[in-house]
OpenMM code with the backbone's topology and positions (N, CA, C; nanometers):
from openmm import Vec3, app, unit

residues = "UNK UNK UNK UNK UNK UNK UNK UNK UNK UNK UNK UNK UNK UNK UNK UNK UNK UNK UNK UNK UNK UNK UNK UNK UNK UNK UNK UNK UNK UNK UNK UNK UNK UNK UNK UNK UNK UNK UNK UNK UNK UNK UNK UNK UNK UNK UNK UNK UNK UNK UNK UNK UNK UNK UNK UNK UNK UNK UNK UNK UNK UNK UNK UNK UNK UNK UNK UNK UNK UNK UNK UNK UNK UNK UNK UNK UNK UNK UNK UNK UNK UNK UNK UNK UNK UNK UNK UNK UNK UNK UNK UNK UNK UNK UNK UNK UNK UNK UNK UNK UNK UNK UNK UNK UNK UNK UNK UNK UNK UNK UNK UNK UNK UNK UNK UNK UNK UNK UNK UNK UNK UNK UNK UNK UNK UNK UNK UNK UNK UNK UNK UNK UNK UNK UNK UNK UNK UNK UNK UNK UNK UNK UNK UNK UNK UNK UNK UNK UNK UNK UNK UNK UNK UNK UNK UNK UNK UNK UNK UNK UNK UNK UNK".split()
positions = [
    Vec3(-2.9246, 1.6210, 3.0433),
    Vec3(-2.9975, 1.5103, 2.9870),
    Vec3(-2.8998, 1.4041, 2.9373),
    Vec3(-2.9173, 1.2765, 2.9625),
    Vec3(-2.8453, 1.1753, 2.9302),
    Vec3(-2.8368, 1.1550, 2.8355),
    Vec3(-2.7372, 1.0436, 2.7537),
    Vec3(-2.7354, 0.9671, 2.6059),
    Vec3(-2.8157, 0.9045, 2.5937),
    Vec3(-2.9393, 0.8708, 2.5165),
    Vec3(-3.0138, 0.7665, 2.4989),
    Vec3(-2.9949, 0.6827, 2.3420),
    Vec3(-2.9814, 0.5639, 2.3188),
    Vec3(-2.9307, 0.5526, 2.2184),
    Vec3(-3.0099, 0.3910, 2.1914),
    Vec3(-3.0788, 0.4161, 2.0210),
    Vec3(-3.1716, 0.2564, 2.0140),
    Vec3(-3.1248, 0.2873, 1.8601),
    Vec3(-3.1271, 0.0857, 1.8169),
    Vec3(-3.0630, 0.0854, 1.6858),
    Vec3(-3.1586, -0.0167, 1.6558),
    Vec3(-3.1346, 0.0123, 1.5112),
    Vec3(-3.2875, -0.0638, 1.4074),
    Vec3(-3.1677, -0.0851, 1.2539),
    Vec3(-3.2118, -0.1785, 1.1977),
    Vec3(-3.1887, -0.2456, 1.0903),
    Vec3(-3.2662, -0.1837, 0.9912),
    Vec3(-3.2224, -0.0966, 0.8741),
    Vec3(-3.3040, -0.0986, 0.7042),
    Vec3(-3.2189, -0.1665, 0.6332),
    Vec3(-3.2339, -0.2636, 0.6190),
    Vec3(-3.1710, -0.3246, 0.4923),
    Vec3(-3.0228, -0.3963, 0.5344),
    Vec3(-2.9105, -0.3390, 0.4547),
    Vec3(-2.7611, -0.3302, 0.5157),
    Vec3(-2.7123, -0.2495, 0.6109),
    Vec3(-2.8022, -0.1804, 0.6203),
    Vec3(-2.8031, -0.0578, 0.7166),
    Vec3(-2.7996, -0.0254, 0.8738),
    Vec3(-2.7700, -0.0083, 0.9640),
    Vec3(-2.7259, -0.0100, 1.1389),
    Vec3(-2.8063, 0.1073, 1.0808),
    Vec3(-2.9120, 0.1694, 1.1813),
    Vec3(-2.9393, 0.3286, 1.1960),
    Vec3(-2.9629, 0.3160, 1.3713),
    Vec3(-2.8641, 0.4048, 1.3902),
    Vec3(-2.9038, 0.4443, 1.5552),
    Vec3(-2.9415, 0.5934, 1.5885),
    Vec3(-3.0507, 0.5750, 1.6926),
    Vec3(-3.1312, 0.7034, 1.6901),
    Vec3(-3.0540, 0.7446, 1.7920),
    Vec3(-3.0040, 0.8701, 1.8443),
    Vec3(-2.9227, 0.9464, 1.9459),
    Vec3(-3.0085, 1.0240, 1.9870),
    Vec3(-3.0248, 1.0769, 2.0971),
    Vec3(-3.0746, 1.1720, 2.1661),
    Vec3(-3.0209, 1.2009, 2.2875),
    Vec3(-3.0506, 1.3108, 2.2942),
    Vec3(-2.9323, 1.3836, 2.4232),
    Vec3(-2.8063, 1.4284, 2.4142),
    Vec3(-2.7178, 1.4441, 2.4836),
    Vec3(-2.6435, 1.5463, 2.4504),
    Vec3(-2.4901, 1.4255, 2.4409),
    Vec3(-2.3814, 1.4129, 2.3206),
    Vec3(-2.2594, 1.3537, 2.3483),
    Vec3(-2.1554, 1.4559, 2.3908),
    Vec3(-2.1255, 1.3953, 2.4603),
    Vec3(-2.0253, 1.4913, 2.6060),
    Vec3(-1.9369, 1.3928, 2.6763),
    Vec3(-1.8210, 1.4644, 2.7203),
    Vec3(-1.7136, 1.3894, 2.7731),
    Vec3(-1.7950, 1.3373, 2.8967),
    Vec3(-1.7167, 1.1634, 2.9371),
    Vec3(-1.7866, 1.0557, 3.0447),
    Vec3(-1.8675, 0.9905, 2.9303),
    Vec3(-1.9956, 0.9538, 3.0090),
    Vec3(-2.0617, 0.8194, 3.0343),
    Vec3(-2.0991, 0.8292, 2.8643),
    Vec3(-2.1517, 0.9392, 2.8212),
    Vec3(-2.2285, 0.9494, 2.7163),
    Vec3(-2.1493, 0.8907, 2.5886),
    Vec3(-2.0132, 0.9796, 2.5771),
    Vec3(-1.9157, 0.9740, 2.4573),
    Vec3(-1.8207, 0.8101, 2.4775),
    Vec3(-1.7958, 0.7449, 2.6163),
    Vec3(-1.8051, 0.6125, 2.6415),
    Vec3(-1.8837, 0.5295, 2.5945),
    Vec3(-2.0372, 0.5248, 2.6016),
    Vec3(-2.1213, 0.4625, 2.5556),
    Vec3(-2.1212, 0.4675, 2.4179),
    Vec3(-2.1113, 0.6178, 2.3628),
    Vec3(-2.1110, 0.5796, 2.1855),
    Vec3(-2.0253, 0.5349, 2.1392),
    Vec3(-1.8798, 0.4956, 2.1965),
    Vec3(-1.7566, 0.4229, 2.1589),
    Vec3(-1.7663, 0.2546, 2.1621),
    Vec3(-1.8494, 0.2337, 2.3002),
    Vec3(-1.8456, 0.0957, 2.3044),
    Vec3(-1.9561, 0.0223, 2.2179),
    Vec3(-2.1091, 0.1415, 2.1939),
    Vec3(-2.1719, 0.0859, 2.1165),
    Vec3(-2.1768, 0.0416, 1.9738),
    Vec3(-2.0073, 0.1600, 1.9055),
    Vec3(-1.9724, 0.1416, 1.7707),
    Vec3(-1.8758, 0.0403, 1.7692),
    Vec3(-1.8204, -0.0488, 1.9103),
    Vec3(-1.7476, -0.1541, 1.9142),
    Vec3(-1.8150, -0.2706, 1.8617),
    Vec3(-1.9327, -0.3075, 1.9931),
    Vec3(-2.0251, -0.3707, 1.9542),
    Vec3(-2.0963, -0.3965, 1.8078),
    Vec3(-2.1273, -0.2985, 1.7707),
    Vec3(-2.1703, -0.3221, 1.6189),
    Vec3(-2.0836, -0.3326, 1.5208),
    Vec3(-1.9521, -0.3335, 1.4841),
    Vec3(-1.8654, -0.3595, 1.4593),
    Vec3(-1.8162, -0.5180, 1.4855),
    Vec3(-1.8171, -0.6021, 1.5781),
    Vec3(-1.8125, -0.7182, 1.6330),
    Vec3(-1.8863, -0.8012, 1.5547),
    Vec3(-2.0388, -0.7469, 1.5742),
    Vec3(-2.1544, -0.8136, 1.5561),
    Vec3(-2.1107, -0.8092, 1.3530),
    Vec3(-2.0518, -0.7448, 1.3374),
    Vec3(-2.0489, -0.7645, 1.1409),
    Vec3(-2.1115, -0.6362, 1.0963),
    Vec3(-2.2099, -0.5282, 1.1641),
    Vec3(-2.2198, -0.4669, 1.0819),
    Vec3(-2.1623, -0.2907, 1.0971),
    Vec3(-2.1505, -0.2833, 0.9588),
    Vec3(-2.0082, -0.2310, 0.9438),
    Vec3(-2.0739, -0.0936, 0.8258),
    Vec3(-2.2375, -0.0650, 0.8044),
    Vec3(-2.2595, -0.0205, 0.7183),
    Vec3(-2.3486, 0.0832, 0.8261),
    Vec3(-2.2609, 0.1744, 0.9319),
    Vec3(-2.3818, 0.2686, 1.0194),
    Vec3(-2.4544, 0.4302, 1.0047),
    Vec3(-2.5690, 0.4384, 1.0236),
    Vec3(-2.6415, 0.5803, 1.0240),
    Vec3(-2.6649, 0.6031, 1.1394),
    Vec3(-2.5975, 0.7385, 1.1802),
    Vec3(-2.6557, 0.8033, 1.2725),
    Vec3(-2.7261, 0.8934, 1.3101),
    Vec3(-2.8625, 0.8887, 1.3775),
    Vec3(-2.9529, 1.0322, 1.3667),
    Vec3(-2.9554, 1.0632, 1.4551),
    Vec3(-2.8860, 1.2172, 1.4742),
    Vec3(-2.8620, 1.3203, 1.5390),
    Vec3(-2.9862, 1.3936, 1.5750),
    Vec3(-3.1055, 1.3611, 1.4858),
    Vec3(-3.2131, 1.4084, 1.4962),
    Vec3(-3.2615, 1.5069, 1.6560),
    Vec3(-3.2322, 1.4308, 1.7478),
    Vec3(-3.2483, 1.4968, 1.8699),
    Vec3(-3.1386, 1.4406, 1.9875),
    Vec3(-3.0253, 1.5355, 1.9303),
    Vec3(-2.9061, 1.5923, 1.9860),
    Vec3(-2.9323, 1.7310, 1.9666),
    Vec3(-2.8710, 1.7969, 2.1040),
    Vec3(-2.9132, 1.8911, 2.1133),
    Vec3(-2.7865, 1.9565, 2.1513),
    Vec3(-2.6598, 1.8850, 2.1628),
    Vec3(-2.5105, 1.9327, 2.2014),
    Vec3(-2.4121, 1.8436, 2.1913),
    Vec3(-2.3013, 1.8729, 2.1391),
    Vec3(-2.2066, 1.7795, 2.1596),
    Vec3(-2.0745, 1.8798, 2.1673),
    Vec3(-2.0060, 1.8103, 2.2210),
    Vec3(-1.8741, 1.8713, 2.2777),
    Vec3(-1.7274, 1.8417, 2.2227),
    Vec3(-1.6696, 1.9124, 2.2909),
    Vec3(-1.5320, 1.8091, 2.1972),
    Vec3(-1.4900, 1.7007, 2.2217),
    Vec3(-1.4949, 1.6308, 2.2920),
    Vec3(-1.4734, 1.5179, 2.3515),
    Vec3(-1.6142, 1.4135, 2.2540),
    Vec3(-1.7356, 1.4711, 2.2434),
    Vec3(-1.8219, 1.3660, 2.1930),
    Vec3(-1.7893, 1.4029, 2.0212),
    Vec3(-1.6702, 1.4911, 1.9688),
    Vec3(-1.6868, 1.5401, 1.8500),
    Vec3(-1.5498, 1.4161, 1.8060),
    Vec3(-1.5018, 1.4155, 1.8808),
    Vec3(-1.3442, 1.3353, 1.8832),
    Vec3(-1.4035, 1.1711, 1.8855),
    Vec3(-1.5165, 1.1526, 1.9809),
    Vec3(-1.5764, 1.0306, 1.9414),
    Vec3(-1.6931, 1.0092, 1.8305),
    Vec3(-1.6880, 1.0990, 1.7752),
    Vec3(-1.7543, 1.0885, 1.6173),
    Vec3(-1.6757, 1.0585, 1.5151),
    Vec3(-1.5508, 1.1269, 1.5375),
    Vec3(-1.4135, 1.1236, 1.4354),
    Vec3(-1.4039, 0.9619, 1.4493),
    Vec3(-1.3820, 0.9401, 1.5764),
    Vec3(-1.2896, 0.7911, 1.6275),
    Vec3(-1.4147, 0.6606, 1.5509),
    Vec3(-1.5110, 0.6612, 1.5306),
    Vec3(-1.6280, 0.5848, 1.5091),
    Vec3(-1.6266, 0.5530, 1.3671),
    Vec3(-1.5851, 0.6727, 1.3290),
    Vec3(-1.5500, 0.6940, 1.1470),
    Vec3(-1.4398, 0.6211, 1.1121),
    Vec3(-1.2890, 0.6558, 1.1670),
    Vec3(-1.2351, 0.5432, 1.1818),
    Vec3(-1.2062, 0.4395, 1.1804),
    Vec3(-1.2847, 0.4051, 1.2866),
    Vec3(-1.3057, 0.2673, 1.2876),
    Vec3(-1.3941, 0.1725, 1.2033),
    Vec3(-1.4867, 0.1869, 1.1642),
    Vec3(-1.5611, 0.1875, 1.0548),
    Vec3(-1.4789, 0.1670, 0.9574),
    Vec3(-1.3805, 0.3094, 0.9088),
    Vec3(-1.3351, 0.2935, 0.7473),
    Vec3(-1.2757, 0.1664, 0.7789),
    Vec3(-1.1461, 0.1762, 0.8830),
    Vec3(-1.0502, 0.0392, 0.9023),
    Vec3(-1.1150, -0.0824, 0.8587),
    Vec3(-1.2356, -0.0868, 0.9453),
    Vec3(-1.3119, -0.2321, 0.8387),
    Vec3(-1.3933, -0.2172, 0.7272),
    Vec3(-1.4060, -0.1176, 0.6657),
    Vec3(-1.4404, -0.1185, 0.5450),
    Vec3(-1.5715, -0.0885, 0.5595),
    Vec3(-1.5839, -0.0098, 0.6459),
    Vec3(-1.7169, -0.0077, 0.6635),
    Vec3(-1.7540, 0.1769, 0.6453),
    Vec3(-1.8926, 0.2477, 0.7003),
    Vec3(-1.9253, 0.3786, 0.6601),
    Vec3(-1.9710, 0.4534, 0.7641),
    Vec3(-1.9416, 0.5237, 0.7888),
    Vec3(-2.0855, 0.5820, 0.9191),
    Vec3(-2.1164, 0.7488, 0.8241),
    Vec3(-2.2587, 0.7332, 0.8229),
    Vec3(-2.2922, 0.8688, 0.7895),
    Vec3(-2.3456, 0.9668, 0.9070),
    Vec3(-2.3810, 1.0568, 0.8733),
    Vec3(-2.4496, 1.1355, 0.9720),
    Vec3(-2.5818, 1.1334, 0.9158),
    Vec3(-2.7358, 1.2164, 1.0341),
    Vec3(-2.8361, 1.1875, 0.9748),
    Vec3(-2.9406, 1.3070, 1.0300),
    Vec3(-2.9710, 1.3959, 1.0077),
    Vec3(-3.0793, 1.5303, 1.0580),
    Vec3(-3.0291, 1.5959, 1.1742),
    Vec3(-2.8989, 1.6118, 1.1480),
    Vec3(-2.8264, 1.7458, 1.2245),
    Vec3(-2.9211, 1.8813, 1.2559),
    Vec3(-2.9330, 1.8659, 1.4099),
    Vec3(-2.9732, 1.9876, 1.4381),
    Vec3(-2.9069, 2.1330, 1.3824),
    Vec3(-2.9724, 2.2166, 1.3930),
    Vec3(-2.9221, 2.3915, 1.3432),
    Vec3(-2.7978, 2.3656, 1.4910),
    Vec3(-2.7518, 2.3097, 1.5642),
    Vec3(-2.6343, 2.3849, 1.6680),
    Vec3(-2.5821, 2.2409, 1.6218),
    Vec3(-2.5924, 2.1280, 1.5905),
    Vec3(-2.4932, 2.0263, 1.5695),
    Vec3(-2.4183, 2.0739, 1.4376),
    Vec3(-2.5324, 2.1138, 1.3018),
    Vec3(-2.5208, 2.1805, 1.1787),
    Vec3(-2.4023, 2.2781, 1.1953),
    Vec3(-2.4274, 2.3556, 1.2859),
    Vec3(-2.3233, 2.5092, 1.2720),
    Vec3(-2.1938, 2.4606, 1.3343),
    Vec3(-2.2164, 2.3598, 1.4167),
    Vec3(-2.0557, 2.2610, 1.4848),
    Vec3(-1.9928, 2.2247, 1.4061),
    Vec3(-2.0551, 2.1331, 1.3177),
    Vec3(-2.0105, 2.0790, 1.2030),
    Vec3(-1.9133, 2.1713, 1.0542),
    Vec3(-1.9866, 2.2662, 1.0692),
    Vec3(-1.9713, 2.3749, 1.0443),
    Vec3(-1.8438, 2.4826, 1.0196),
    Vec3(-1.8537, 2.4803, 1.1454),
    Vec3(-1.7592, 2.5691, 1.2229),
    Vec3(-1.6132, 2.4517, 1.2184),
    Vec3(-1.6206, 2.3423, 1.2797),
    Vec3(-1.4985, 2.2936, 1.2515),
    Vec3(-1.4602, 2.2229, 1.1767),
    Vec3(-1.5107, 2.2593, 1.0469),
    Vec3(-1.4854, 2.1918, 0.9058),
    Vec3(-1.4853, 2.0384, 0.8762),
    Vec3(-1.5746, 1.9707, 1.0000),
    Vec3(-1.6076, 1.8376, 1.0026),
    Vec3(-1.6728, 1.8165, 0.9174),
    Vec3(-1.7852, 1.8907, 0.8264),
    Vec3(-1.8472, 1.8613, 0.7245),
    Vec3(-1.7751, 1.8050, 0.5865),
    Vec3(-1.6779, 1.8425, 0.6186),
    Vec3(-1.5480, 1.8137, 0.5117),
    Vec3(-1.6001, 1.5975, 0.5426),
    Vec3(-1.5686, 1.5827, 0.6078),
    Vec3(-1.5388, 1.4338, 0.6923),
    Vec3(-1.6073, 1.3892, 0.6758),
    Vec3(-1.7530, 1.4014, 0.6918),
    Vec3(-1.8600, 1.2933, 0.7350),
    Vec3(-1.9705, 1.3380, 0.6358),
    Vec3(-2.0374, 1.2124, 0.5361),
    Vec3(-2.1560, 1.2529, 0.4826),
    Vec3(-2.2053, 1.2357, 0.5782),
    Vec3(-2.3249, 1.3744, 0.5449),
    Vec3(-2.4237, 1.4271, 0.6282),
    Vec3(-2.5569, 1.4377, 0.5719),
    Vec3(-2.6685, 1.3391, 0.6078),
    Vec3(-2.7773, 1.3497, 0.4979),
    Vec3(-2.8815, 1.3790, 0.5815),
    Vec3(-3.0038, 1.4620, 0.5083),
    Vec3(-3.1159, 1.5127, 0.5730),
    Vec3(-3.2317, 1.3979, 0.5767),
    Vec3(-3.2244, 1.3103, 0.5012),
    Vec3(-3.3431, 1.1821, 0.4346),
    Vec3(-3.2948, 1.0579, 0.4215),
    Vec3(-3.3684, 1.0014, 0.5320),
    Vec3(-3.3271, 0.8441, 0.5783),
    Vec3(-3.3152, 0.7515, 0.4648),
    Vec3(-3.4434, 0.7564, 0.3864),
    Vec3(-3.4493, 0.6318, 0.2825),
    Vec3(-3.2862, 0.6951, 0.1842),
    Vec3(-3.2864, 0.8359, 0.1380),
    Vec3(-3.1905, 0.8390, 0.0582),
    Vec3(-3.0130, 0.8391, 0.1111),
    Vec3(-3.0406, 0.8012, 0.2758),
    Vec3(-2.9113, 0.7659, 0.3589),
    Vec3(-2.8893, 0.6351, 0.3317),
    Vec3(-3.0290, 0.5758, 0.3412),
    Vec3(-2.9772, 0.4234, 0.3304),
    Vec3(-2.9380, 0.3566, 0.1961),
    Vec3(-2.9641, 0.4655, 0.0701),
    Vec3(-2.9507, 0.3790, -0.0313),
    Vec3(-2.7926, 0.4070, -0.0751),
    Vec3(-2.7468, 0.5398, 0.0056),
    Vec3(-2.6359, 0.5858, -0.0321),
    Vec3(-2.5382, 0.5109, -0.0437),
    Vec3(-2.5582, 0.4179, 0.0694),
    Vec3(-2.3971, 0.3370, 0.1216),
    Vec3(-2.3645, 0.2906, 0.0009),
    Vec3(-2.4581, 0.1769, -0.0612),
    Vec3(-2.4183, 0.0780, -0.1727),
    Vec3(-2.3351, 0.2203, -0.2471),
    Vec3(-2.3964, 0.2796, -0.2879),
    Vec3(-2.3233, 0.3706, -0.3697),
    Vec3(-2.2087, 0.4460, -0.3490),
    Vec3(-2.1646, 0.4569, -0.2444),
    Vec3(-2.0326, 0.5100, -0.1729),
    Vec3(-1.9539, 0.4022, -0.2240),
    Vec3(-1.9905, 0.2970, -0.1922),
    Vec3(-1.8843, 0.1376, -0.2087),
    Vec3(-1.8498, 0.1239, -0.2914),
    Vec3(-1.9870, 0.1403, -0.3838),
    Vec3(-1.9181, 0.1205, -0.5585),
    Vec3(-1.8487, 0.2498, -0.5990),
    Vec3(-1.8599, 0.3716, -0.5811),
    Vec3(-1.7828, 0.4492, -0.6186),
    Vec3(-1.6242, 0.4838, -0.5359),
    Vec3(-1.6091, 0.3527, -0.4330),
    Vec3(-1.4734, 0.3827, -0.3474),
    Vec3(-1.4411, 0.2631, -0.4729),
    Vec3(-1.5086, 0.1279, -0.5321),
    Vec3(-1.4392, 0.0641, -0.6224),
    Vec3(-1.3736, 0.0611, -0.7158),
    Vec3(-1.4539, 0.1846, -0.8089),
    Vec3(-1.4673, 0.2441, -0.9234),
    Vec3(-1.3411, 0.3077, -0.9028),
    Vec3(-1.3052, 0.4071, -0.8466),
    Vec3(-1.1924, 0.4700, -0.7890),
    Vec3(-1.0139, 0.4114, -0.7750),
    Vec3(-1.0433, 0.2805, -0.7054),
    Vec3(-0.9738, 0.1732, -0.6778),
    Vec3(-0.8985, 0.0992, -0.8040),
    Vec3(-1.0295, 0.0883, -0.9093),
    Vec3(-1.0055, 0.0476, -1.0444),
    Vec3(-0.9339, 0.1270, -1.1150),
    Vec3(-0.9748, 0.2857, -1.1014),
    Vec3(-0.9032, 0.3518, -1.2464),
    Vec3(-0.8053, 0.3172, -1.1664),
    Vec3(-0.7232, 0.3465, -1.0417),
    Vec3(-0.5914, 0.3995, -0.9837),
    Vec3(-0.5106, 0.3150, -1.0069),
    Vec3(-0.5630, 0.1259, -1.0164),
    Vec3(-0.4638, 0.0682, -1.0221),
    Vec3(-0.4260, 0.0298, -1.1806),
    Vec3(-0.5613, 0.0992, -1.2796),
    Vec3(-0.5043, 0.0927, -1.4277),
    Vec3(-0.4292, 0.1990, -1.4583),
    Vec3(-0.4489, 0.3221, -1.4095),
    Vec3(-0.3726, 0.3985, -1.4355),
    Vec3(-0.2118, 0.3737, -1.4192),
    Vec3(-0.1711, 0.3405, -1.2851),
    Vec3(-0.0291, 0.2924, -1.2053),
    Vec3(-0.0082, 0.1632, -1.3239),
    Vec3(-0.0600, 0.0951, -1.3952),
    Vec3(-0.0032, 0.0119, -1.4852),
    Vec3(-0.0031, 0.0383, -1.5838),
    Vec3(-0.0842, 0.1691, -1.6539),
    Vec3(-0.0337, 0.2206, -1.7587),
    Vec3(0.0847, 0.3345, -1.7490),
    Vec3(0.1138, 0.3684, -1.6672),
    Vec3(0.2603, 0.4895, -1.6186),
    Vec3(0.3609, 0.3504, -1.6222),
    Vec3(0.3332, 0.2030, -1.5572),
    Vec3(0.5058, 0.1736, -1.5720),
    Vec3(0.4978, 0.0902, -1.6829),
    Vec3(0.3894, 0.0342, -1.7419),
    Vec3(0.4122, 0.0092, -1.9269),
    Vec3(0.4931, 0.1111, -1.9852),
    Vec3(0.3951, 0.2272, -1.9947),
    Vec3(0.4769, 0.3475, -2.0640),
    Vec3(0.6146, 0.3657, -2.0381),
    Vec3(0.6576, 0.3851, -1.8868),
    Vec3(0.8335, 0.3321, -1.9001),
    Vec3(0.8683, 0.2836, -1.9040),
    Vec3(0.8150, 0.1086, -1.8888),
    Vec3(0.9074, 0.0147, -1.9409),
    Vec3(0.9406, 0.0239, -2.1367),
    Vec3(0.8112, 0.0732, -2.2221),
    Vec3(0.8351, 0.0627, -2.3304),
    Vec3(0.9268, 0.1590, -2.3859),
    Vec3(0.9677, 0.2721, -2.3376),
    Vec3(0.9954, 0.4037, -2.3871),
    Vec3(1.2003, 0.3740, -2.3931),
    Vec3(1.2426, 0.2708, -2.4119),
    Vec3(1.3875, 0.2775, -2.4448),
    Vec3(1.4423, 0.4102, -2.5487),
    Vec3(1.5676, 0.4639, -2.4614),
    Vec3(1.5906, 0.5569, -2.5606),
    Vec3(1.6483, 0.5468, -2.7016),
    Vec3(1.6922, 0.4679, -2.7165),
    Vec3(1.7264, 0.4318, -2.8530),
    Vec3(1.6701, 0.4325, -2.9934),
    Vec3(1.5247, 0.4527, -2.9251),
    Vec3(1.4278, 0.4339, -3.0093),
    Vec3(1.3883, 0.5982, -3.0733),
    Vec3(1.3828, 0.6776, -2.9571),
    Vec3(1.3425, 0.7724, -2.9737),
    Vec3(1.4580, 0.8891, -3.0631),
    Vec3(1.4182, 0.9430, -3.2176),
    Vec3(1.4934, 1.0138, -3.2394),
    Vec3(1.5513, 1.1511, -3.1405),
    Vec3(1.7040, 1.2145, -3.1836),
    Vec3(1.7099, 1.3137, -3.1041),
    Vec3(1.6757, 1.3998, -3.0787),
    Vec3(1.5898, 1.4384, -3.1778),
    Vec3(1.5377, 1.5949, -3.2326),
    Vec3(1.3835, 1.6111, -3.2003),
    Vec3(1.3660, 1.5036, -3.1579),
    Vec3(1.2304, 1.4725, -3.1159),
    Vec3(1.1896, 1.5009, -2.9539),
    Vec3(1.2183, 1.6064, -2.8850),
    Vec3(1.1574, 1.5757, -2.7238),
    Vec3(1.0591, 1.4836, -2.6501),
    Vec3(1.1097, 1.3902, -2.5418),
    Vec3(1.0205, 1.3260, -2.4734),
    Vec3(0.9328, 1.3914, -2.4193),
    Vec3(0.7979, 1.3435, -2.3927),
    Vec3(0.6938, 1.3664, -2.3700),
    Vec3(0.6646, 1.3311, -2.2538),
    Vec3(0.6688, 1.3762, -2.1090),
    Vec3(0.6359, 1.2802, -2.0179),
    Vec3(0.5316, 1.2750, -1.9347),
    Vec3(0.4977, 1.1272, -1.9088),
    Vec3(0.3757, 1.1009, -1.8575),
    Vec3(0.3166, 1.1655, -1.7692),
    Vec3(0.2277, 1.2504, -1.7783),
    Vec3(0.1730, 1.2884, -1.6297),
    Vec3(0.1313, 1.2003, -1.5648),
    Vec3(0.1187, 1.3086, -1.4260),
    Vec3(0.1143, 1.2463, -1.2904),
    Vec3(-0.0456, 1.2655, -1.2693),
    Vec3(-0.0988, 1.1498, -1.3484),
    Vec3(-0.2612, 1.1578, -1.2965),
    Vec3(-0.3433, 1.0879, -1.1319),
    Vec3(-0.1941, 1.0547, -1.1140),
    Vec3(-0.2503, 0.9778, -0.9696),
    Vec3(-0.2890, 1.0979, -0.8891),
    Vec3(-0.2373, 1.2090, -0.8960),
    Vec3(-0.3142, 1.2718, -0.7361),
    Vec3(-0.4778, 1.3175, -0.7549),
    Vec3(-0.5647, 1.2997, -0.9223),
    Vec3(-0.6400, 1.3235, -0.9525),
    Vec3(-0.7136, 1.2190, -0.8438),
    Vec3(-0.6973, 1.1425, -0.8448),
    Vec3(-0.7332, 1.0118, -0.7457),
    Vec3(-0.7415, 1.0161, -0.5681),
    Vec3(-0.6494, 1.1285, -0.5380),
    Vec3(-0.6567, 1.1526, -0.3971),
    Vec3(-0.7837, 1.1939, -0.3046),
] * unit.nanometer
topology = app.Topology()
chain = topology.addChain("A")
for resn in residues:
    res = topology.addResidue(resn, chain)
    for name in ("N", "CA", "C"):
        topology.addAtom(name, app.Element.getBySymbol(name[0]), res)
C-alpha cells in the first residue's frame, strides 16, 4: 500500500494525516520533500498522524529523525500523533520515544507547541542568567579579600542541570 499523505491547518499548526506504510523509495522521498515544502512555505510548527500507518522501516524511521531536524534547525517542532500498537512498539523498541513527543489527542497536540516554545525560552533564560551569575561570581572573588583560614567555596556547575 502506498504513502498517502493530506495536510490541514489548526491554528499554528501543519497536521498531516499519513497513511500507509513509510518505507525506503517513493514513500520516505515523498515525506522528505513534503517536510521541505512546508518548511519553505513558513510553517515550521508540524503534527503528524500516524493514525493509519501500519509500518515503517528503517529507512522511513531515519526520515522521521531527518524531518525533526530539520524542523529544530528552523526553530520549528514536529510531534508525533496516534501511533499505532506496531509504530508504538517501534518507537519503542528503538528508544525513539526518547526523541519525539508523541501525543494520543489532537486538540491537546495542538496546544502543546506554544508550550514547548515557551518552555525551550524559559530554559534559554535561566541558562544565560545562570552563565552570568558563575562569571560575576569570579570576577568578584579576588583573593586578597578572602581570609586564609577561611576555604573557598566553589561555584557549582549548575549548567548541565540545563542539558
Amino acid at each position: 500500500m502506498n504513502m498517502i499523505t493530506s495536510s490541514r491547518q489548526v491554528g499554528g499548526v501543519t497536521i498531516v494525516d499519513i497513511s500507509g506504510r513509510i518505507v525506503l523509495g517513493e514513500e520516505s522521498g515523498a515525506l522528505r520533500e513534503l517536510v521541505r515544502d512546508l518548511l519553505s512555505k513558513g510553517h515550521k510548527n508540524v503534527l503528524l498522524n500516524l493514525g493509519d500507518v501500519n509500518y515503517i522501516d528503517s529507512s522511513g524511521l531515519g526520515c522521521l529523525v531527518s524531518a525533526l531536524g530539520s524542523l529544530r534547525r528552523q526553530q520549528g517542532e514536529l510531534k508525533l500523533l496516534n501511533l499505532t500498537n506496531k509504530v508504538h512498539d517501534l518507537m519503542q523498541i528503538t528508544k525513539l520515544y526518547t526523541v519525539f513527543d508523541i501525543m494520543d489527542d489532537e486538540a491537546v497536540a495542538v496546544k502543546s507547541f506554544g508550550q514547548s516554545a515557551a518552555a525551550t525560552g524559559i530554559k534559554k533564560t535561566l541558562r544565560l542568567i545562570l552563565e552570568r551569575a558563575q562569571k560575576a561570581y569570579r570576577l568578584m572573588r579576588p583573593q586578597s579579600f578572602i581570609p586564609e583560614k577561611l576555604p573557598m567555596c566553589p561555584v557549582p556547575d549548575l549548567a548541565a542541570v540545563f542539558e
